[in-house]
N, C-alpha and C positions, 0 to 999 in steps of 0.2 A: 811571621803572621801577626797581626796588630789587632788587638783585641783589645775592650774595654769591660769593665765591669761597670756595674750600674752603682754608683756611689763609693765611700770606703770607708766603710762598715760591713763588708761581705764578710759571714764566718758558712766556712765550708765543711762539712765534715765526706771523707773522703772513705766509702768500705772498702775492706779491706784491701787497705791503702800500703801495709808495711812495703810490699816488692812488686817485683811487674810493671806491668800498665799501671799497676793504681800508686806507687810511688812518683812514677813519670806525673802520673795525673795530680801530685799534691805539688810537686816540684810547679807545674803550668799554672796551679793556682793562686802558691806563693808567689810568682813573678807576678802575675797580673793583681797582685796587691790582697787578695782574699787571707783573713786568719786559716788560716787548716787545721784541722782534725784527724789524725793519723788514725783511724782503724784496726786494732789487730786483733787474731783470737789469739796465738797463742808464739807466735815470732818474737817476740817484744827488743831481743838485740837488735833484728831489722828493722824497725819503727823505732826503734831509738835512737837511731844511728841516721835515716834519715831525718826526724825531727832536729837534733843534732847540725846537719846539714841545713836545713832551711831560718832557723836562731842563727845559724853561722853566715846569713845571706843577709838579713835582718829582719824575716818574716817572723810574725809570731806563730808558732804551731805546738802543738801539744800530741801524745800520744795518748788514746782512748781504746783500752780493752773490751771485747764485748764479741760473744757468741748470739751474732743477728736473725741464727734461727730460732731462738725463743726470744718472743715477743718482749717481756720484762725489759732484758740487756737490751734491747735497741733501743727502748725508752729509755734508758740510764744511760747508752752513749751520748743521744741525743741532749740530755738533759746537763749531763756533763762537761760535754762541748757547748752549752750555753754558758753554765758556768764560770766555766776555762777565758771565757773570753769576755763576757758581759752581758753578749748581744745572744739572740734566737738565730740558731743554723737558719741561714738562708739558702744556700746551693748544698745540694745533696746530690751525689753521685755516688750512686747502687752498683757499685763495681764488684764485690764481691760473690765469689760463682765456685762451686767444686766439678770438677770436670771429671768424667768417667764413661770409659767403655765400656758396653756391654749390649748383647743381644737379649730381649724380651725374654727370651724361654730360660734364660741366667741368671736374669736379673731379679731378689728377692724383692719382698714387698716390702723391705726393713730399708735396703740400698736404693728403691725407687722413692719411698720417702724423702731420704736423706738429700737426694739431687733435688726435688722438688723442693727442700727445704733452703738447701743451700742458693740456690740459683734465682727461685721465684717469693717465694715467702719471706724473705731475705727482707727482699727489695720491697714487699709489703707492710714489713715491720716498719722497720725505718722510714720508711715515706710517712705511713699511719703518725707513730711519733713525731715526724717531722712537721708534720701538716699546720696544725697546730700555732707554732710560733712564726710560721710562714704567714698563715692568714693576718696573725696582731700585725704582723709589718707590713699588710698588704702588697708582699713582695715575696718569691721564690721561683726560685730553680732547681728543677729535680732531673738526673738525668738517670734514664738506665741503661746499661751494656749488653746489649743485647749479642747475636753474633748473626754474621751475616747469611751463611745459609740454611739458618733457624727460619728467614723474609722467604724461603721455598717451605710449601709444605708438602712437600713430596715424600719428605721422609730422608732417611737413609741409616745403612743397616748397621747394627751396635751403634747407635745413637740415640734411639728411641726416648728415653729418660729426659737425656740433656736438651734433647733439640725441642720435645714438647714443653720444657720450664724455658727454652727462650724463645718459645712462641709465644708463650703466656706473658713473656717480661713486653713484648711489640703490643701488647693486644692490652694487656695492665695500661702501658704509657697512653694508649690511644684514651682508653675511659678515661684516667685519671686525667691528662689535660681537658676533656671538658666538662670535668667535673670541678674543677680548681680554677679556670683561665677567670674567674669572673673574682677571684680573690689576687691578681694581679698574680698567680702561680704559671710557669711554663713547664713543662714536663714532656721531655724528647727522649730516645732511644739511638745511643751511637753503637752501630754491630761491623765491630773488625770483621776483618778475615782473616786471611793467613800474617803472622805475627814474627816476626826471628827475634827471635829471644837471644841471641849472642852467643848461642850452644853448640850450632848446629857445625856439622864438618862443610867445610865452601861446598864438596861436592853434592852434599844434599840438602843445601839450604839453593844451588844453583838448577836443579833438578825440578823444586816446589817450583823456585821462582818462574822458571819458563812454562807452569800451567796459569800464570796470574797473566790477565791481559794486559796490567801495566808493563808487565817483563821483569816485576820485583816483588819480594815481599814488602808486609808493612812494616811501620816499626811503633813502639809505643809512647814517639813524637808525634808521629800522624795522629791516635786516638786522640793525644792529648790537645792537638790544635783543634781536633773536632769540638769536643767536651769546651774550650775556651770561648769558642766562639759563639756555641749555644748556648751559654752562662751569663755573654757580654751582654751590652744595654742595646747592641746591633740585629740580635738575635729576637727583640723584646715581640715583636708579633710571630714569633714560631711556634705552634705546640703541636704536641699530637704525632711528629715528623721524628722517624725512624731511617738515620742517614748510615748509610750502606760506606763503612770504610773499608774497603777493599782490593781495591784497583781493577776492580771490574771484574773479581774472581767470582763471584754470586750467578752471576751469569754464564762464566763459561765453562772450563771441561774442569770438574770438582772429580777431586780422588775420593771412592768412596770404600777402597780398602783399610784397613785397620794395623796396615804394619807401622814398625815403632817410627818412623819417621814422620808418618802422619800425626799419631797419635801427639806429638811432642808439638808441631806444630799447631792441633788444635788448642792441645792443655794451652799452651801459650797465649791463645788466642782468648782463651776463657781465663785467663791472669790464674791458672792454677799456683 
């Protein structure tokens, strides 16, 4: 997939970037030319290791500690990654999400917090900090990870927590692009679905995949072409658009039991 960045001066900083999706997502950004920002709270061998890896490509990347549920550390990543590099984060990608099951009548008000903190306030922090050095350069891209059948709000059961902070993340992106689109900022929401994480036994990674109407899972190549493409100069009139990476799972027969096979496939899906 052939994407472009807008200039090359892009510094990205990527939450919590060490593994997952959001490693995949610094690797797509180093190729298409952007500095990166490695995000970790507390992984640091795995952000080090892929920074490590992207210096060893020829990208410049750095690795940036920071717990983005309190507001201060997302301004010090943010401000760190300008440092690090020269220039004000341009592309920010709110990838960072804690994933948990649990039914309402279980769930404390200490563990309802912490999901809303990690998954939605998150991505509030860091935008808020990011905002900032995006407007002086009359230029940004902000993206957030939403999840795909978070875009139903139906609900479903032991999800409650998680699925109402990535309603909030679809419904944040939508304000925030037209509240920024006039400072030259785009701000989009890409929501996986189902994810194979490289864990799974064939036989119940081949079970998920025949309720996906592509006839597969995704992988976190797919996020990462998505995220590229709405960061490039091709993307430049998108905002507000919450694209559904799924293969048409959002739509059709969603498992809404909670045994472990599920449960692995969402964590993955949420880059636990």
């Amino acid at each position: 997939m052939e994407t472009r960045l807008a200039g090359t001066d892009q510094v990205a900083l990527v939450t919590g970037g060490a593994r997952g999706i959001g490693s995949a997502l610094c690797e797509r950004l180093a190729e298409e030319g952007a500095m990166v920002a490695v995000n970790y709270r507390s992984d640091a061998a795995s952000a080090q290791a892929l920074v490590d890896r992207l210096r060893a490509s020829g990208a410049r990347a750095v690795m940036v500690k920071a717990d983005l549920c309190e507001p201060e550390q997302a301004e010090r990543a943010v401000r760190q990654t300008a440092e690090a590099f020269g220039s004000e984060v341009s592309i920010l990608v709110n990838n960072v999400g804690e994933f948990v099951l649990g039914a309402v009548a279980e769930t404390s008000a200490l563990r309802w917090k912490a999901i809303i903190d990690s998954n939605l306030n998150s991505a509030f922090y860091a935008t808020k900090a990011a905002l900032p050095g995006m407007r002086s350069r009359g230029f940004g891209r902000v993206i957030t990870i939403g999840l795909a059948p978070a875009l139903d709000v139906r609900g479903a059961p032991n999800l409650a927590a998680y699925t109402v902070a990535k309603t909030g993340i679809a419904v944040l992106t939508r304000s925030l692009a037209t509240e920024e689109a006039r400072h030259g900022i785009t701000v989009n929401c890409v929501a996986p679905g189902l994810i194979d994480n490289g864990h799974l036994p064939p036989e119940q990674a081949g079970w998920m995949a025949k309720r996906v109407p592509a006839g597969r899972l995704g992988t976190s190549g797919d996020i990462a072409d998505a995220v590229a493409f709405l960061v490039s100069d091709r993307a430049g009139y998108i905002s507000g658009a919450t694209l559904s990476v799924s293969g048409g799972w959002d739509w059709g027969d969603r498992p809404v039991d909670h045994d472990a096979d599920v449960t692995e496939l969402f964590a993955e899906a949420a880059n636990v």
